[in-house]
C-alpha positions, -999 to 999 in steps of 0.1 A, spaced: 87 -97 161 63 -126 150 32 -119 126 -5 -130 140 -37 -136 131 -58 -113 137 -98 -115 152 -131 -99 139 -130 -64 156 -161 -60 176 -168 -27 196 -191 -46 221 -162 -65 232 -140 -35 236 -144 -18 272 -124 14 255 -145 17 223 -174 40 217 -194 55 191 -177 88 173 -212 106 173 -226 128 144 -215 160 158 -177 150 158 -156 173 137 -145 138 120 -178 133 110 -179 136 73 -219 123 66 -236 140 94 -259 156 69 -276 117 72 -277 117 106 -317 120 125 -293 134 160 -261 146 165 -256 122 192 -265 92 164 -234 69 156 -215 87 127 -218 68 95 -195 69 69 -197 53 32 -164 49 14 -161 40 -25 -127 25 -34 -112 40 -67 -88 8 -74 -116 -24 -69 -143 -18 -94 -174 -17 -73 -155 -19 -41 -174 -1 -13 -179 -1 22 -204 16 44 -210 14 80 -202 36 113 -173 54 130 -162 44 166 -132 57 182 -107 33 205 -72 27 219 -43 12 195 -17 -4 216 17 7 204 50 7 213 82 32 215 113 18 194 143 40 191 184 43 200 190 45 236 157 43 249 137 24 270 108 7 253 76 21 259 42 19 262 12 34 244 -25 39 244 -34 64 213 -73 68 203 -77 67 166 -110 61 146 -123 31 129 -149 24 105 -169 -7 111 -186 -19 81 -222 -35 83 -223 -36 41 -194 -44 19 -193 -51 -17 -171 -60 -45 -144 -80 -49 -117 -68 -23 -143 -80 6 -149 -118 -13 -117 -123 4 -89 -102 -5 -89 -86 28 -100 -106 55 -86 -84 85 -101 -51 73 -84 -23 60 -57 4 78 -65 38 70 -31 49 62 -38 84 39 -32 121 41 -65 129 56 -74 140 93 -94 105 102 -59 85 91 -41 67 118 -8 84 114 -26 118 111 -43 113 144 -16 101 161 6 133 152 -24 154 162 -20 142 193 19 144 198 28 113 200 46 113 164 58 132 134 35 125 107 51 101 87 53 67 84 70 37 68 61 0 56 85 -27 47 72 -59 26 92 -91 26 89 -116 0 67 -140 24 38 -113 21 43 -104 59 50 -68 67 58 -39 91 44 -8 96 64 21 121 44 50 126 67 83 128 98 71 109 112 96 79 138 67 67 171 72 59 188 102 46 203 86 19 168 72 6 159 84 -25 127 106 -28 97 121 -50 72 146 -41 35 137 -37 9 151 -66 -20 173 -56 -51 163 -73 -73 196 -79 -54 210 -50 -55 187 -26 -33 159 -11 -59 134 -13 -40 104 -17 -6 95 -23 0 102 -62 35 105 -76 50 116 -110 68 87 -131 85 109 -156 95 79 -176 105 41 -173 130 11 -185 126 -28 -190 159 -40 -187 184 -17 -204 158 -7 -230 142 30 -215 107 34 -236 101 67 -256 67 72 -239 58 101 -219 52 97 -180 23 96 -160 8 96 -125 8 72 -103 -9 60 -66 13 41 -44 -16 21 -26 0 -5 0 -38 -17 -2 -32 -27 -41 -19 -65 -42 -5 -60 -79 4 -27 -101 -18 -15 -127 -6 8 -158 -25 30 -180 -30 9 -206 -11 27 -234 21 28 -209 9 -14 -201 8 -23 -237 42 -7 -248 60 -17 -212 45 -53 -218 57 -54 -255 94 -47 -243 91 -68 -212 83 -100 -238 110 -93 -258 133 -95 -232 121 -124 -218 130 -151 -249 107 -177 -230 75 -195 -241 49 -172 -233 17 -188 -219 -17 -170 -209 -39 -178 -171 -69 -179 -158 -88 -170 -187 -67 -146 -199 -65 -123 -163 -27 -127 -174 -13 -127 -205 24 -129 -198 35 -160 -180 67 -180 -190 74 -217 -183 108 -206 -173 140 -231 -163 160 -219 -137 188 -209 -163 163 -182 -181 151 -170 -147 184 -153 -143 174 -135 -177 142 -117 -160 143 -81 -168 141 -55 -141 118 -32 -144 128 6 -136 102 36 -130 121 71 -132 113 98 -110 125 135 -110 157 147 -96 172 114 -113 153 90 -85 148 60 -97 130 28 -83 137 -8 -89 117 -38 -95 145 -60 -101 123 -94 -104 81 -82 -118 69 -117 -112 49 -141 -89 52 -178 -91 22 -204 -98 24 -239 -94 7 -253 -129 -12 -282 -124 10 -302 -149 36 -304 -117 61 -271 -135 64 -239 -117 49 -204 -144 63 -171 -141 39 -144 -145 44 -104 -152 27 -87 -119 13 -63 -143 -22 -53 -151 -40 -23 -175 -63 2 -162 -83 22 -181 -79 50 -158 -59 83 -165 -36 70 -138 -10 39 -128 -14 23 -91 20 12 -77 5 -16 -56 27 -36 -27 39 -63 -51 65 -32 -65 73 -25 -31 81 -54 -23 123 -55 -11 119 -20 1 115 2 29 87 25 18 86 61 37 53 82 35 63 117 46 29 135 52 46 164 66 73 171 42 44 159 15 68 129 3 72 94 -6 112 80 6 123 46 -3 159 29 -2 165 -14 -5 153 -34 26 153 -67 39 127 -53 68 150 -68 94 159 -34 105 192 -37 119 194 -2 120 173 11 152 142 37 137 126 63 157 90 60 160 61 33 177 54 3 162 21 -20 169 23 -43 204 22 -65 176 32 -68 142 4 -71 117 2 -84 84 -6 -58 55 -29 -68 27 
């Protein structure tokens, strides 16, 4: 499978797309419609990206997909799902962050992976696998491995809104911090991780400790802990390690990014940032390395250590064409 670019989605261009009108049970806003046969609009405020939003209309068309599994013949498929096309964006995730749009991959009835169960053509569950060049794969209907570890997703006032887990506690290293847990929301849309702050301050304090490196600060102080490391004290990185119930725990066995420093040496920075929200954001740079299942049926998140070649046949239908996540 090669990654490709992908094109500006228009729906005049697409002979199978149409407008998901006002009276659609999917319509969410069609208390601001004039007609129930107006286009359905939709406004969406993202939590993570401080005064992230997009607003625009629903239209419904076909994603190609196609059948992998052991023993089968591969085959074709034409499923309708709904898309939002935006006519005003704001905020910093749409000054460039995510050129291609964004996949609605939650718990709710308008997600992709919802509406292709709805319509029988998969369980509904899903998986993502990140490899370190930033391309990815996405398999709609795959549960993972039964020997994947596993936490249960968080209701937020009684609803599975999102997909919020439980970090009971966590380690730098072999150091495990006295600090209680807290929730988190595994958000493949999230380029970095973000910690309370409390839980950031003390993981960051450890994490620096650990390091015995010249510390250096970028971009203005956007992040505090970079190192100037040699390729000897790169060895000396400590993992990071977030502990979740039933003794699950997940592995970030190298929390940096590289950057090319101007001077001609290569900085090592912590892929950490504070929040001062109640709860964490496990973004994709965590995930990176793993095979990351999203159970909306069984109502949780698998993972177990990937190199997303997947020489192991999965159940399930993949894109005609692999994408790139953001």
């Amino acid at each position: 499978m090669q990654d490709r670019d992908l094109n500006e989605y228009s729906p005049s261009l697409s002979s199978t797309s149409r407008h998901l009108p006002c009276d659609h049970q999917l319509c969410e806003w069609s208390s601001n419609c004039k007609s129930p046969k107006d286009p359905c609009p939709y406004i969406f405020n993202y939590d993570d990206f401080e005064n992230t939003s997009s607003a625009g209309f629903l239209v419904e068309d076909k994603l190609h997909l196609a059948s992998v599994g052991d023993r089968t013949a591969r085959k074709m498929f034409q499923a309708p799902v709904v898309l939002g096309c935006g006519r005003k964006q704001s905020g910093s995730y749409f000054d460039g962050a995510a050129p291609d749009g964004v996949m609605g991959l939650g718990p709710g009835d308008i997600s992709v992976p919802s509406l292709l169960a709805k319509a029988g053509l998969i369980q509904n569950c899903f998986s993502l696998c990140f490899e370190e060049n930033d391309s990815g794969r996405i398999l709609f209907g795959d549960r993972g491995h039964a020997s994947q570890q596993s936490t249960p997703f968080l209701p937020i006032q009684g609803s599975y809104v999102a997909y919020f887990v439980g970090v009971e506690s966590y380690c730098v290293g072999n150091s495990c911090l006295k600090r209680s847990g807290f929730k988190a929301l595994v958000d493949s849309g999230s380029s970095f991780t973000y910690l309370p702050s409390e839980v950031y301050n003390e993981l960051v304090s450890e994490f620096d400790k650990q390091m015995n490196a010249q510390r250096f600060s970028l971009q203005e102080g956007l992040w505090d802990y970079c190192y100037n490391a040699s390729s000897r004290e790169l060895h000396n990185i400590p993992a990071i390690q977030l502990k979740f119930p039933r003794n699950q725990d997940f592995v970030v066995h190298n929390p940096t990014f590289s950057v090319s420093h101007h001077q001609g040496f290569t900085m090592y920075c912590l892929s950490l940032q504070p929040t001062d929200g109640s709860y964490g954001i496990i973004g994709q740079n965590f995930m990176t390395g793993y095979h990351m299942v999203f159970d909306i049926e069984n109502l949780k998140l698998g993972w177990s250590n990937s190199s997303c070649k997947y020489t192991v046949i999965l159940f399930g239908l993949i894109m005609e064409n692999s994408i790139s996540l953001f």
